[in-house]
C-alpha angles and dihedrals in degrees: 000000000000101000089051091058087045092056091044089055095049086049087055100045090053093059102048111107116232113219092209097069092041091066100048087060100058083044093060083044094060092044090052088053095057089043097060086042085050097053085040098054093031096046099038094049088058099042101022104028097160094036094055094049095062077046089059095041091050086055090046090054096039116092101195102045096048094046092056095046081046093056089044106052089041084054089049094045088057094069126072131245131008088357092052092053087041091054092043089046093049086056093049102057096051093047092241119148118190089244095052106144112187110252112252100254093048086054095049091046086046086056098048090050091055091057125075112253136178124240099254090041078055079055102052101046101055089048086059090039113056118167115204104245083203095060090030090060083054100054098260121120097202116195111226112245114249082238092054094036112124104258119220098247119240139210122250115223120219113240112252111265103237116243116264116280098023116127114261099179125017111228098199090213120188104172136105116323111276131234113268106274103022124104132173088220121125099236118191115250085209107236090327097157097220145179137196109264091220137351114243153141113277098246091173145006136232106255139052114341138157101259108254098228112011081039085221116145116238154124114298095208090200141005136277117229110192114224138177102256114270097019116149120267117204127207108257081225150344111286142113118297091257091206135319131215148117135252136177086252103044101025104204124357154164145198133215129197114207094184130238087073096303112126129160142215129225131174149145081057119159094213143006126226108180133053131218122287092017114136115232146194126239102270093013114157100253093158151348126252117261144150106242124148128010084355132140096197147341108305138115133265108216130184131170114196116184112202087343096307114122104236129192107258096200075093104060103041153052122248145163110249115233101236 
């Protein structure tokens, strides 16, 4: 009876677990671990140096891992003796301190990777968020500048092109009364693509003037570009021969309708190419410069009207000015 209570107690004894060992054995566990980190690191730096240091900077940016190596050398270093060097030494290598905090950006990118995102908002966001490959390859992740941050780029919007008629510039005239249905107003000729019929010297303004030959003064109801005689003149735009003819004041001329309310004016003219009703391009060649009718000389009588109203031409074209 006895012998068999002593056996008992011996069965029981045997299967009891002993702490102590248990922990021993995590202990060799954690060293294995930083063993196989040591060869790794050791091993890979010498064979694979580029390679190991991406590697280093993965773990770096990767919340999880590090904080697990972290916990684990700080565990290591805990203990005395080989484990504790082991532990100091797996820190090291990585380039974890117990007191590693992530840098901001990477917080904020580790963030943004934990939420669901759609594809364009991806897009978005690594636009915004350049990283320098230059400092990245260092080990530094470097946040852009809102200044220097890739802008979504945005489409500029041409201005309105104001209706036809509207005025466009204000000429603030004082002088004497005009004629009905003159202004000094600059009036938009809406999105008429245009030329300058000839390029001359301005002989004479639009507006009040002593005559040049009958010394009279009175309104010029257009300008004078000098020329040299038989010179091209282009049509300011495409549009119908208005009407063609010849008087003793105008010599010959010719008249041009653009449509939407735009004609021109063009006299003293040498010859005439075109007939009425004839359809013609912008700069297209309508006459020649001369110096027929009440002239002084070869040059080119030029007016502009926008929905009837004279307007002053020195807006619309091109012109050397007479020094």
């Amino acid at each position: 009876m006895y012998a068999t209570a002593v056996s008992h107690t011996k069965r029981y004894r045997t299967t009891q677990k002993n702490p102590t060992a248990g922990k021993e054995r995590l202990r060799l566990a954690q060293f294995a671990v930083c063993l196989v980190l040591f060869l790794v690191v050791f091993l890979g730096k010498g064979a694979f140096p580029n390679q190991m240091q991406q590697v280093g900077q993965l773990l770096a940016a990767n919340v999880d891992v590090s904080g697990l190596v972290l916990e684990l050398g700080e565990r290591l270093s805990e203990q005395n003796g080989a484990l504790a060097q082991v532990g100091d030494f797996c820190m090291e290598v990585l380039g974890l301190e117990k007191q590693a905090q992530l840098p901001a950006q990477l917080a904020q990118e580790q963030q943004f990777l934990n939420q669901t995102t759609t594809l364009s908002e991806q897009v978005e966001h690594y636009l915004k968020q350049e990283i320098s490959q230059e400092r990245l390859e260092q080990g530094q992740a470097v946040a852009v500048a809102p200044d220097q941050q890739e802008q979504t780029p945005q489409i500029q919007q041409e201005p309105a092109v104001p209706p036809v008629g509207t005025v466009v510039t204000s000429a603030n005239y004082t002088g004497l009364a005009l004629p009905e249905n003159y202004t000094m107003d600059e009036l938009s000729i809406g999105e008429l693509d245009t030329v300058t019929p000839v390029m001359g010297h301005l002989w004479s303004t639009y507006g009040y003037r002593d005559h040049p030959v009958d010394g009279e003064y009175k309104f010029h109801n257009g300008v004078d570009l000098g020329a040299s005689a038989g010179e091209t003149i282009g049509a300011f735009a495409s549009g119908t021969v208005d009407y063609i003819g010849e008087n003793d004041t105008h010599g010959l001329y010719l008249q041009l309708d653009h449509g939407n309310g735009v004609k021109t004016f063009y006299a003293h003219c040498s010859k005439l190419c075109v007939s009425q009703g004839q359809t013609v391009a912008k700069g297209e060649k309508v006459a020649e410069v001369g110096s027929t009718g009440v002239s002084t000389g070869p040059h080119l009588h030029l007016e502009i009207k926008v929905n009837g109203i004279h307007v002053n031409p020195v807006y619309y074209i091109d012109y050397i000015s007479v020094s």
